[in-house]
C-alpha positions in Angstrom: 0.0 0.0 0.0 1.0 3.6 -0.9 1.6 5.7 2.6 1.9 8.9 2.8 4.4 10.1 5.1 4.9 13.1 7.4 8.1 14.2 8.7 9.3 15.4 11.6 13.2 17.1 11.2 14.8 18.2 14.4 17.1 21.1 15.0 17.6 22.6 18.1 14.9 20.2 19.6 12.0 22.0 17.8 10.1 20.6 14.9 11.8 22.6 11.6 12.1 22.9 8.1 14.9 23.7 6.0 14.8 25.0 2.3 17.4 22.6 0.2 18.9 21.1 3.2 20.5 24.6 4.0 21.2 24.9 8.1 21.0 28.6 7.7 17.3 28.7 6.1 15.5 27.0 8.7 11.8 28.0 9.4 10.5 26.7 13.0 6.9 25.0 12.7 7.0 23.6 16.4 8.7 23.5 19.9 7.6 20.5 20.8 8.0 18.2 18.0 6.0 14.8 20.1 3.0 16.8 20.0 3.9 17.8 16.4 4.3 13.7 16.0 0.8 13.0 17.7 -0.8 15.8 15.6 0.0 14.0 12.4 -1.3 10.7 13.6 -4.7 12.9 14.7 -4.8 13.5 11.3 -4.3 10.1 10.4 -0.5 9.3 9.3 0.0 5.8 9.0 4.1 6.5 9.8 6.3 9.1 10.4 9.5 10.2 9.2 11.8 11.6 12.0 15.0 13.3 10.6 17.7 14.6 13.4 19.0 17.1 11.6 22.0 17.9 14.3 22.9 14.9 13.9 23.2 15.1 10.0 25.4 18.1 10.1 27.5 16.7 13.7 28.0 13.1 12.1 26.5 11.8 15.5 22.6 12.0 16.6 22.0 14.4 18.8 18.2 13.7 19.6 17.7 10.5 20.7 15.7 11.6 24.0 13.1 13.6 21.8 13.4 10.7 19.3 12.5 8.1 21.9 9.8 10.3 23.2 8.2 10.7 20.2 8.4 6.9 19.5 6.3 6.0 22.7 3.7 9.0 22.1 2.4 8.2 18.9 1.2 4.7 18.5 2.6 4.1 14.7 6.0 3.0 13.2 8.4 5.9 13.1 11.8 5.4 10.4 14.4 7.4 11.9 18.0 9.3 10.3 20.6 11.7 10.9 23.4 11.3 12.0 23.7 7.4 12.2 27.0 6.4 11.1 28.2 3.5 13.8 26.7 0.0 14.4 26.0 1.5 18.2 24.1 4.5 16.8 22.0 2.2 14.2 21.4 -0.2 17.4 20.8 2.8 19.8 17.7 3.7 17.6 16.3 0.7 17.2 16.4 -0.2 21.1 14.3 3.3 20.9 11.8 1.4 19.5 12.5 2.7 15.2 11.0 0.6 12.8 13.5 1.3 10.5 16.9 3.3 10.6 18.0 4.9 8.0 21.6 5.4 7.2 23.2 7.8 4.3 26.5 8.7 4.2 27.8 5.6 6.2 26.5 3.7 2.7 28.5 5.7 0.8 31.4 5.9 2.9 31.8 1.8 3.3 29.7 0.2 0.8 31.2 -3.7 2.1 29.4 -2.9 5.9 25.7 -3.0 3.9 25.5 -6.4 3.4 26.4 -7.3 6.9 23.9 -4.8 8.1 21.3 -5.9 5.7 21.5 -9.5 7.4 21.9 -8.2 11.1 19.0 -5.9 10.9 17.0 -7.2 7.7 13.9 -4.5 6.9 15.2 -1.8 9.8 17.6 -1.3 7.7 17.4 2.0 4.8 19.4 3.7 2.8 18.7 7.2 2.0 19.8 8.3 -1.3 20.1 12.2 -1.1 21.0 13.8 -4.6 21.4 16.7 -6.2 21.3 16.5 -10.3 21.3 13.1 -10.2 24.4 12.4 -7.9 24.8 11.3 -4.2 24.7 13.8 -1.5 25.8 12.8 2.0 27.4 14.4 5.9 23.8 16.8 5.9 23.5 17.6 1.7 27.0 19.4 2.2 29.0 17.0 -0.2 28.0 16.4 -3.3 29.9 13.2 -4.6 30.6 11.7 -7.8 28.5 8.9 -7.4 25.6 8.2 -9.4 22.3 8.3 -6.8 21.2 5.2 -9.0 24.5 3.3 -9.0 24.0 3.6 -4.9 20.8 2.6 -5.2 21.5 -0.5 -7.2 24.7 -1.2 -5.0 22.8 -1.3 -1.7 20.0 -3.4 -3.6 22.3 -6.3 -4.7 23.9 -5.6 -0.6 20.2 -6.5 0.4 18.6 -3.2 1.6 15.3 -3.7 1.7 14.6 0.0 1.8 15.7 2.7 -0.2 14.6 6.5 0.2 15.2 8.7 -2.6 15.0 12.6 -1.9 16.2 15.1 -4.6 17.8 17.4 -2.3 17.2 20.3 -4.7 12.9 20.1 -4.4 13.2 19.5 -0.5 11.4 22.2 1.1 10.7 24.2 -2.1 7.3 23.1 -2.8 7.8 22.8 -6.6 6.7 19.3 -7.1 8.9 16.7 -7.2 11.1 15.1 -9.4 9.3 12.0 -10.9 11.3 11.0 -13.7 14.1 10.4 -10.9 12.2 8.5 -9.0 11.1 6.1 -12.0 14.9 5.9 -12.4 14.8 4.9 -8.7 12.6 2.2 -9.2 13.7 0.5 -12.4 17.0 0.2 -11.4 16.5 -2.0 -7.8 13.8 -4.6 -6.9 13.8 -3.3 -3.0 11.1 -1.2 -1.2 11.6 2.7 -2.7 9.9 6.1 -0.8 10.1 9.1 -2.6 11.0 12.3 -1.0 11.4 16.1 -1.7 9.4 18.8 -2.9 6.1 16.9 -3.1 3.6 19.5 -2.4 0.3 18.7 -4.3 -2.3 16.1 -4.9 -1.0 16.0 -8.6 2.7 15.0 -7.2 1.0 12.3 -5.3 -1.4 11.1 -8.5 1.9 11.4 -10.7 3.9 9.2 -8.5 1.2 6.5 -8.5 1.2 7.1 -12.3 4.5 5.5 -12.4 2.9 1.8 -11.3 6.0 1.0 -10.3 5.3 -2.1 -7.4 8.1 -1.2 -5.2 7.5 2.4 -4.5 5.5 2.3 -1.6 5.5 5.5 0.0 6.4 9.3 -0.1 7.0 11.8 1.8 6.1 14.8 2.4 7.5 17.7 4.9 6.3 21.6 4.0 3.4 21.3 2.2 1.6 19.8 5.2 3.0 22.6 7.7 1.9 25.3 5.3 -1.2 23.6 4.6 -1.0 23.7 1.0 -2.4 19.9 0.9 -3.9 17.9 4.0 -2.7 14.5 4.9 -6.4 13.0 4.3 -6.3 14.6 0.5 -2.8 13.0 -0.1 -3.9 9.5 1.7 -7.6 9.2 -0.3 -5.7 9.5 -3.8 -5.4 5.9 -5.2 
């Protein structure tokens, strides 16, 4: 089933957003992001998506107490990322009670510790694929490599990953629509699980991505256009 999911991206412990991953364009939608968390699921989210942004930019997480806390409010899986780039990190999230943890620039930075991840921790494993014109982004979006975002994404597949999330860094927190013809690219290239991420902002993003039919993209989500209330989360959810 096709989920739409809210995030939840923590700076400073308040509930933000950023404009293209940038630290220094942050807009503050919350102070208290667990009641941000249980808001969503008032409104019907299925799962969150719970980014510690800190974390990205520190190269260690630096919310795990709000992280936990959200986890035990809200009643529904919650995928968490930032910032996790040692076994003890990914470990120390799931013992929060993640559903999955998501790991970026560790993928990148030692391809060979995938596999054994992908058979330690099976589905609470993702990778997140960040990428700006096509190539990998990692350490917060403020690295560009020169690595093909689908050459990671069919690397971690044949490693095992279950999970892939694909976010062209470039939409994120514009509210332009996102980039669909990437995330087809995405999806033909792996047989894993794919959610798509940044800059999806209308009902038409959501019916173009289903437009795709591609089987293993089974999610997206979605960030601004819910705080701005541009879109609801019960208009994106009903389209099918």
């Amino acid at each position: 089933m096709f989920t739409i999911i809210p995030a939840i991206d923590l700076k400073d412990g308040r509930c933000v957003r950023l404009r293209q991953g940038s630290a220094e364009d942050v807009k503050v939608y919350s102070e208290d992001p667990v009641e941000m968390g249980k808001q969503w699921v008032a409104e019907g989210a299925r799962y969150l998506h719970v980014v510690d942004l800190d974390g990205a930019f520190r190269g260690r997480p630096a919310h795990q107490e709000i992280i936990g806390r959200i986890i035990a409010a809200v009643g529904v899986p919650v995928e968490v990322g930032g910032g996790l780039r040692t076994d003890a990190d990914i470990r120390s999230i799931l013992d929060l009670g993640a559903d999955r943890a998501i790991i970026g620039t560790r993928a990148l930075a030692d391809p060979q510790v995938l596999r054994r991840l992908a058979d330690e921790v099976g589905a609470k494993l993702a990778v997140g694929i960040d990428a700006l014109k096509g190539m990998v982004q990692v350490r917060g979006w403020v690295e560009t490599t020169g690595m093909r975002a689908a050459d990671l994404a069919a690397m971690a597949d044949h490693m095992g990953v279950r999970t892939i999330i694909y976010t062209d860094t470039s939409r994120d927190g514009m509210m332009t629509g996102t980039n669909v013809a990437a995330v087809e690219t995405i999806c033909r290239t792996v047989r894993c699980d794919v959610v798509a991420s940044g800059g999806v902002t209308s009902a038409a993003d959501v019916t173009a991505l289903l437009g795709l039919r591609k089987e293993n993209l089974i999610g997206a989500i979605v960030g601004k256009a819910l705080y701005e209330r541009r879109v609801s989360l019960k208009e994106l959810s009903a389209i099918r």
